[in-house]
Phi, psi and omega in degrees: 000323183283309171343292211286320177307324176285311221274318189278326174271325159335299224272331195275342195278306192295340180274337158295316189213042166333332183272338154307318174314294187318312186290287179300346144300345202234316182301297213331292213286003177282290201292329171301292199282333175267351131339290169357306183274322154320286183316315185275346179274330193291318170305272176005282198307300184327299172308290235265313178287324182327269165003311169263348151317315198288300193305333194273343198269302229299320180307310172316284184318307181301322196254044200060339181302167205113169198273185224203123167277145215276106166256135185281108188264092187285164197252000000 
């Protein structure tokens, strides 16, 4: 759906401003590659808090905490 939507304001943009369409056709994959590096520190960072969540979680976890289902006890 986002394919058909990019596809679709390109197409309203070249009938409007075809030298703009072109330009931003020709730009696209330059920004895509300088995004790139963006993209891999936002992975990093994400991964590394994941990591340190789990690690600061681990004592809890080792030691039973959480949440817990109701046991039913007949009398």
């Amino acid at each position: 759906m986002k394919t058909l939507f990019a596809l679709s304001a390109w197409c309203v943009l070249l009938v409007l401003c075809w030298p703009l369409a072109l330009l931003a056709l020709v730009l696209w994959p330059l920004v895509w590659l300088l995004s790139l590096p963006l993209r891999l520190v936002g992975i990093t960072c994400s991964a590394l808090f994941e990591f340190l969540r789990a690690l600061l979680m681990l004592p809890a976890r080792v030691l039973g905490g959480g949440p817990r289902e109701a046991v039913i006890r007949d009398s």
